[in-house]
N, C-alpha and C positions, 0 to 999 in steps of 0.2 A: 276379464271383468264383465259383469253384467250392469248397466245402469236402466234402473225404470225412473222414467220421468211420466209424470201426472201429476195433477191438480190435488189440493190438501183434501183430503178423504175420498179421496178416487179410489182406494185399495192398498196402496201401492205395501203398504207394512204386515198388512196380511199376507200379501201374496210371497215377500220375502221370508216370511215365516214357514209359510209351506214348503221355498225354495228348500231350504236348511233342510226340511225332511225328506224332499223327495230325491235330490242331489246326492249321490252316493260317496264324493268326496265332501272335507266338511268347507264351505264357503263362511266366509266373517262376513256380518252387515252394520253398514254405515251410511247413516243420512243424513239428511238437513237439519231434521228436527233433536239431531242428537248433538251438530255441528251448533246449532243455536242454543242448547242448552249449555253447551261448555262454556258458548261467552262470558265476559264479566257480567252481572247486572246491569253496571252502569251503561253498557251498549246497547239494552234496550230503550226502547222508544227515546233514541241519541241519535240526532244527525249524522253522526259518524256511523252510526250501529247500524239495527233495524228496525224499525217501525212498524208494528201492526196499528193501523185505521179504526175505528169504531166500524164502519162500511167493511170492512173486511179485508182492504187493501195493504199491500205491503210496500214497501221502501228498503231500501237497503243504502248504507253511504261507503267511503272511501275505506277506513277503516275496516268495516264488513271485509268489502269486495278482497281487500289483503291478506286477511285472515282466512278467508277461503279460500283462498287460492295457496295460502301454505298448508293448511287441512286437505285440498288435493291433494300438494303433490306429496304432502305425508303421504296418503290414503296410496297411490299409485307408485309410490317408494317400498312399497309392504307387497303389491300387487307382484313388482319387477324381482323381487325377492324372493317371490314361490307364493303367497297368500292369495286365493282363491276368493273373491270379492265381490261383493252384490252392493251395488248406492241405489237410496231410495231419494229421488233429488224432485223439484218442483222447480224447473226452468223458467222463473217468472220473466225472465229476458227471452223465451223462447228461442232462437234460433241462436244467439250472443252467447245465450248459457250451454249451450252445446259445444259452441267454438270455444271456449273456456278451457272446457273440459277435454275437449278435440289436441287442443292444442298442450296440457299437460300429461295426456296417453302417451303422444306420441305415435310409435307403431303397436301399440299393446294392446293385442287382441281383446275386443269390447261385443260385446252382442248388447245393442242398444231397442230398449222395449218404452214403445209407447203405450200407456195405463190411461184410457179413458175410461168415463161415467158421465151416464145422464145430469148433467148439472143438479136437476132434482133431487134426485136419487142422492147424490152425493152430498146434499145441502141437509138430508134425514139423516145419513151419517154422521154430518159435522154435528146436530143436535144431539144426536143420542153420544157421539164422543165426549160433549162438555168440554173440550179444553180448546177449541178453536172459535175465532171469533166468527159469528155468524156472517156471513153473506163472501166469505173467506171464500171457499168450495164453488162458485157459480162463479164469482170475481175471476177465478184462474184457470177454469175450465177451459177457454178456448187458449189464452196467451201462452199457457204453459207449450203448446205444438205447434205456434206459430213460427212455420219454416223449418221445424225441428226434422232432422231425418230418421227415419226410425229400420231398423233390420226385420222386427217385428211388433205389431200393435194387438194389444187386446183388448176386449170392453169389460169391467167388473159390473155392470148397469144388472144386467140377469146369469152371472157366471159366477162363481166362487173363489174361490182364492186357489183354492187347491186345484181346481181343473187349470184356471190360469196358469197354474208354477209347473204343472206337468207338460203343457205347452210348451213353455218355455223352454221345461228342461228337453223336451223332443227335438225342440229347435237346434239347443245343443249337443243333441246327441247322447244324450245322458240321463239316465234314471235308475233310482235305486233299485 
């Protein structure tokens, strides 16, 4: 498995994007943002759910935290199976959401990527994306790597996507 954790508009869906091409075997991608879309409605902005902030801040409750953690160990059920796997994940727990996820691998080989960007940088992304709530992207810049351990880190501030994912895939030892 591959997990990139970064802040909302750091990169992190482009760079998966490119993974998929430049990785010679085919890897499945699955993230947060697809993980929150399957919710019910009623779990958003619900104390149980999650909560985006006007500020741009996020929340998560009981309910959430459950449901993700059986969407892992789905996602790592598929993995232990033969499924070749890329998570695009936003640690807003930082160091907590790593152990999460630490703790539902197991021994299952992970090459874990840290995805930073200039708060700035990432906050012109969030505008031009439209679908994130402004001040989202600056809000999680730093918490998303607080205490997180990383195999390898890269910056999308002035690099591509694509240069990114061939890093990556170097790291693995692997390219098309």
């Amino acid at each position: 498995m591959i997990i990139l954790n970064g802040a909302s508009s750091s990169g992190k869906s482009g760079i998966v994007r490119c993974l998929q091409s430049v990785l010679p075997d085919p890897w499945l991608t699955f993230g947060c943002d697809s993980f929150v879309d399957a919710l019910p409605a009623r779990m958003r902005d619900a104390d149980g759910g999650i909560v985006f902030d006007a500020d741009g801040g996020v929340s998560v409750g009981e309910d959430f935290r459950t449901l993700e953690a059986a969407w892992a160990q789905g996602v790592v059920t598929m993995a232990r199976a033969g499924a070749r796997i890329i998570i695009d994940d936003v640690f807003l727990g930082g160091a907590a959401s790593q152990t999460r996820w630490r703790d539902t691998l197991g021994d299952l080989p992970t090459l874990w990527v840290g995805v930073h960007c200039d708060p700035t940088v990432a906050a012109g992304r969030e505008i031009a994306r439209g679908d994130r709530t402004p001040g989202m992207a600056a809000q999680q810049a730093g918490i998303v790597h607080e205490g997180v351990e990383y195999d390898l880190t890269i910056d999308t501030t002035h690099t591509e996507s694509l240069a990114c994912a061939r890093t990556i895939a170097a790291r693995l030892g692997r390219t098309a």
